[in-house]
KOLPAZA-234448 format. One record per residue: residue number from 1; residue in three letters; chain; x, y, z of N, C-alpha, C in turn. Coordinates in steps of 0.1 Angstrom, whole numbers, plus 5000, padded with zeros to 4 digits. Last residue first. Example, Ala and Ser with C-alpha at 12.3 -4.5 7.8 and 13.67 -1.06 7.14 Angstrom:
<recs>
+-----+-----+----+------+------+------+-------+-------+-------+------+------+------+
!   i !  aa ! ch ! n.px ! n.py ! n.pz ! ca.px ! ca.py ! ca.pz ! c.px ! c.py ! c.pz !
+-----+-----+----+------+------+------+-------+-------+-------+------+------+------+
!   2 ! SER !  A ! 5128 ! 4978 ! 5071 !  5137 !  4989 !  5071 ! 5129 ! 5000 ! 5079 !
!   1 ! ALA !  A ! 5132 ! 4943 ! 5078 !  5123 !  4955 !  5078 ! 5132 ! 4967 ! 5078 !
+-----+-----+----+------+------+------+-------+-------+-------+------+------+------+
</recs>
This chain:
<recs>
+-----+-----+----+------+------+------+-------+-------+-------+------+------+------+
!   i !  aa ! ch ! n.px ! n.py ! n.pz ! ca.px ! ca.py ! ca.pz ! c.px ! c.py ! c.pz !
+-----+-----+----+------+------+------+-------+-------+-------+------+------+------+
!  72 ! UNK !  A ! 4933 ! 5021 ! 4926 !  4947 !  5021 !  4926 ! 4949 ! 5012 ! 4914 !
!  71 ! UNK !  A ! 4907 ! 5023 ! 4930 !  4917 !  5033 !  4923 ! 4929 ! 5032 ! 4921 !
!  70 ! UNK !  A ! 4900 ! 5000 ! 4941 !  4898 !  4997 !  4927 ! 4901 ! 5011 ! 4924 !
!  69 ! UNK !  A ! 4898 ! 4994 ! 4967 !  4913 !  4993 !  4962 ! 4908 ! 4994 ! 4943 !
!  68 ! UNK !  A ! 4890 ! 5024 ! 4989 !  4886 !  5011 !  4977 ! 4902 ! 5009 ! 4970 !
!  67 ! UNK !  A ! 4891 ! 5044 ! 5001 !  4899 !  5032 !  5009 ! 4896 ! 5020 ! 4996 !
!  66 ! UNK !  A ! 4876 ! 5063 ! 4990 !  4896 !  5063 !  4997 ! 4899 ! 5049 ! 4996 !
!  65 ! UNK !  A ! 4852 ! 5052 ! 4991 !  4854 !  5051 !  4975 ! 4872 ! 5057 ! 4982 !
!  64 ! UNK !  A ! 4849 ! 5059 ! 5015 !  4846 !  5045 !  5012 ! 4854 ! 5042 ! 4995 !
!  63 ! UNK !  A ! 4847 ! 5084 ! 5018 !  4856 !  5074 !  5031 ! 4852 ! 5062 ! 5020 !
!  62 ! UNK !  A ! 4828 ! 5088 ! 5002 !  4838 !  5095 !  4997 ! 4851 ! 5087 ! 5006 !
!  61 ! UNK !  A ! 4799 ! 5089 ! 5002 !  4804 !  5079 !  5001 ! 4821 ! 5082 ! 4998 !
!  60 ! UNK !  A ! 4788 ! 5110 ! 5017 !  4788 !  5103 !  5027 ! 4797 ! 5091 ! 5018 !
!  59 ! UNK !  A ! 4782 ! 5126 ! 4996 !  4793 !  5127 !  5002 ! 4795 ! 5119 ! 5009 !
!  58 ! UNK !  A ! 4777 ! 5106 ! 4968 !  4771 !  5116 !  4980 ! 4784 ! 5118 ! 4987 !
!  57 ! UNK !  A ! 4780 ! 5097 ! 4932 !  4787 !  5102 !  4941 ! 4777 ! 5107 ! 4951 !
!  56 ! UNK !  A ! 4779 ! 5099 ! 4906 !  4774 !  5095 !  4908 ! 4776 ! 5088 ! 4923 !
!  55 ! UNK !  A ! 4790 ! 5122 ! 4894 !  4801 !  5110 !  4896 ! 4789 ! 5101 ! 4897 !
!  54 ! UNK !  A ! 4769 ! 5142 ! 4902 !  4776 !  5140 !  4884 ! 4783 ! 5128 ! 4884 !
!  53 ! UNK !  A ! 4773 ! 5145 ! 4926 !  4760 !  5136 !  4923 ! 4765 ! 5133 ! 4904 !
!  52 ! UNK !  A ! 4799 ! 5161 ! 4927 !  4800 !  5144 !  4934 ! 4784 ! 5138 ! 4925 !
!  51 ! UNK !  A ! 4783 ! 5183 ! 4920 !  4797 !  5178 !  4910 ! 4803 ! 5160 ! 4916 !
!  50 ! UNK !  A ! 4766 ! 5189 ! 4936 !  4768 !  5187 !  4925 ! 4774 ! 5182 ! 4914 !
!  49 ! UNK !  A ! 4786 ! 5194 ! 4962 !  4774 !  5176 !  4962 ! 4772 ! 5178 ! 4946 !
!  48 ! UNK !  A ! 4818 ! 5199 ! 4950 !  4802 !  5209 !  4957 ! 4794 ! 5193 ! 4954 !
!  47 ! UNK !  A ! 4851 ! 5188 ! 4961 !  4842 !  5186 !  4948 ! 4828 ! 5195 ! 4955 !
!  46 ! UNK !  A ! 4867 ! 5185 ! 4976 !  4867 !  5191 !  4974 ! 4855 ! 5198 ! 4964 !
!  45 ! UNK !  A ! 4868 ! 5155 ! 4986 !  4861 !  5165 !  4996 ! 4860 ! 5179 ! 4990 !
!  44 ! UNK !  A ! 4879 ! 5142 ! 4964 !  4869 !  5142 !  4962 ! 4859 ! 5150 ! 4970 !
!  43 ! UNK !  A ! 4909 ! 5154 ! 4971 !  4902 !  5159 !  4957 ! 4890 ! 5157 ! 4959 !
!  42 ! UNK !  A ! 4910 ! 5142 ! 4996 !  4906 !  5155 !  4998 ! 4905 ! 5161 ! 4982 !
!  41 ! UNK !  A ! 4906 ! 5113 ! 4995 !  4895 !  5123 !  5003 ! 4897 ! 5136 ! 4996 !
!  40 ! UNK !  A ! 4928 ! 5111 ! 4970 !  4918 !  5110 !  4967 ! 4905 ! 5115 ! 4976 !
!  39 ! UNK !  A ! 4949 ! 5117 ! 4994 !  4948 !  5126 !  4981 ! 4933 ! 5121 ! 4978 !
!  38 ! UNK !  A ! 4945 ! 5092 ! 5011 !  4948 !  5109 !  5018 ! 4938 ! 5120 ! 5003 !
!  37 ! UNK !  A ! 4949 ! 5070 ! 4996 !  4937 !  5077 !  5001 ! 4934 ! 5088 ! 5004 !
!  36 ! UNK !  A ! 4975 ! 5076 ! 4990 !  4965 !  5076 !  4975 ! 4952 ! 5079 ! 4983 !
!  35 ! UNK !  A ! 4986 ! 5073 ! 5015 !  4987 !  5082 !  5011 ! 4975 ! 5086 ! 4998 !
!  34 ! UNK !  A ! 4980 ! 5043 ! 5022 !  4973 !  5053 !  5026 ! 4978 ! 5071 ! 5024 !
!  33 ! UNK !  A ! 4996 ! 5035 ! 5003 !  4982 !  5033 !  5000 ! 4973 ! 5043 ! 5009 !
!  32 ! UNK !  A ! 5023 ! 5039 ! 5014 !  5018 !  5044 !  4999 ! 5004 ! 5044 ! 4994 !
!  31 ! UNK !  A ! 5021 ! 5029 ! 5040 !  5023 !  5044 !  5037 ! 5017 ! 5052 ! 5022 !
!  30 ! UNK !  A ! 5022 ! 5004 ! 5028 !  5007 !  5006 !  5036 ! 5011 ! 5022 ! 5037 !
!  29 ! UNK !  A ! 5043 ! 4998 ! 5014 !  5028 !  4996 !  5005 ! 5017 ! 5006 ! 5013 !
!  28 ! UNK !  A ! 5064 ! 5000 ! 5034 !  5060 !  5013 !  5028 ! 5051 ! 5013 ! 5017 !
!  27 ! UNK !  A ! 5058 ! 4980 ! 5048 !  5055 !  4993 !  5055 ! 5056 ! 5004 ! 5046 !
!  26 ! UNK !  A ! 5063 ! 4958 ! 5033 !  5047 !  4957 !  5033 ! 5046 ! 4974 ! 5042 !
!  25 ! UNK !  A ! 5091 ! 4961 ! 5029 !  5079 !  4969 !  5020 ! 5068 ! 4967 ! 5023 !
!  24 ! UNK !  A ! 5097 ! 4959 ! 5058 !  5101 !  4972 !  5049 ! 5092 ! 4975 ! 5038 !
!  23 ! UNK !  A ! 5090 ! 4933 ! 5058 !  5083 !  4939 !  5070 ! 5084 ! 4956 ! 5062 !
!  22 ! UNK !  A ! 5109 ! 4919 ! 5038 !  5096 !  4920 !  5034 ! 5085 ! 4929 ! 5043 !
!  21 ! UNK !  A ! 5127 ! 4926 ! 5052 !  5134 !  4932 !  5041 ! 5113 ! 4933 ! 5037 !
!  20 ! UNK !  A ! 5130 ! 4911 ! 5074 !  5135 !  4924 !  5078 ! 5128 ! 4934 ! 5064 !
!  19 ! UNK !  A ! 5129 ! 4886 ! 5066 !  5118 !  4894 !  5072 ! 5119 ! 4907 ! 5077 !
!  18 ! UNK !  A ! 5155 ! 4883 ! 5054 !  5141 !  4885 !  5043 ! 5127 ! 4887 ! 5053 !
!  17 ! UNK !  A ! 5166 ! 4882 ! 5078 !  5172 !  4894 !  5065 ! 5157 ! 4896 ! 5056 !
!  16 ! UNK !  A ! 5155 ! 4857 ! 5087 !  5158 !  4871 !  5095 ! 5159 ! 4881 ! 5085 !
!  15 ! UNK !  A ! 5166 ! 4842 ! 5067 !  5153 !  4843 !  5074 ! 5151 ! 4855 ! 5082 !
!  14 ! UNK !  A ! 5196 ! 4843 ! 5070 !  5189 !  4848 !  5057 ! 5170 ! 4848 ! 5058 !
!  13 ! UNK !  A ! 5200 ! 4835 ! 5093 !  5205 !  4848 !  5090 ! 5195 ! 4851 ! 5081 !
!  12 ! UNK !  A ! 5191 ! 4809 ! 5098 !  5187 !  4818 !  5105 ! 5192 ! 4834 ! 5103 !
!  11 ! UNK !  A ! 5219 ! 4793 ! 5085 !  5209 !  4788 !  5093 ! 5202 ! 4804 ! 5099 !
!  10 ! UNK !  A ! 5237 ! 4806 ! 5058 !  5238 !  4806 !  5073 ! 5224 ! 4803 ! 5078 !
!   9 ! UNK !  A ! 5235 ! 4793 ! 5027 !  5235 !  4803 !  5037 ! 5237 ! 4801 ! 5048 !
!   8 ! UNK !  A ! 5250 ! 4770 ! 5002 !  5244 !  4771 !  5018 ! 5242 ! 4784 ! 5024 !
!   7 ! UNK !  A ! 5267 ! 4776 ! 4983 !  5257 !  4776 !  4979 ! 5240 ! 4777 ! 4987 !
!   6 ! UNK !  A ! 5296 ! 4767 ! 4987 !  5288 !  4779 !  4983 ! 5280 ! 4784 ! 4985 !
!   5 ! UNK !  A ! 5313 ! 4741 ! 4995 !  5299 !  4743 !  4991 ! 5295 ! 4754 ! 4998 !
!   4 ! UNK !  A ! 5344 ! 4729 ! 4983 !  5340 !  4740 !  4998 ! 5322 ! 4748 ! 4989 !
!   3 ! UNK !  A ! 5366 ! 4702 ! 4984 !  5357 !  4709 !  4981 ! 5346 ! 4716 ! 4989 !
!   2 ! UNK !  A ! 5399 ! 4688 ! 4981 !  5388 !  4696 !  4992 ! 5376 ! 4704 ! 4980 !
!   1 ! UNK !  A ! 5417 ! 4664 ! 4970 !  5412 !  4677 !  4967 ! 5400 ! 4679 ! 4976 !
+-----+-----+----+------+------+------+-------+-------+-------+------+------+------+
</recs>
């Protein structure tokens, strides 16, 4: 009786596939993150310095508080 093992992939296919596959989401983490940035400049560009110094907020900190990963 022959027996025929399953359970093997193909040498170099499945390496290739899951770098195909992990290159895909780290590209669309980095689309999705710099999208949350996009939106969060331009809600917080929209704000008067008044309403940013209430946050406790200048404008000049507005690039910095986009890119923070503590909104997400």
């Amino acid at each position: 009786m022959a027996a025929f093992d399953t359970t093997r992939t193909s040498y170099g296919v499945a390496s290739a596939a899951n770098r195909t596959v992990a290159f895909v989401a780290d590209l669309a983490i980095s689309v999705v993150a710099w999208n949350d940035a996009r939106i969060t400049r331009k809600a917080l560009s929209g704000l008067t310095n008044r309403e940013l110094a209430d946050i406790g907020l200048e404008r000049g900190d507005i690039d910095s508080v986009a890119r923070s990963n503590l909104i997400r």
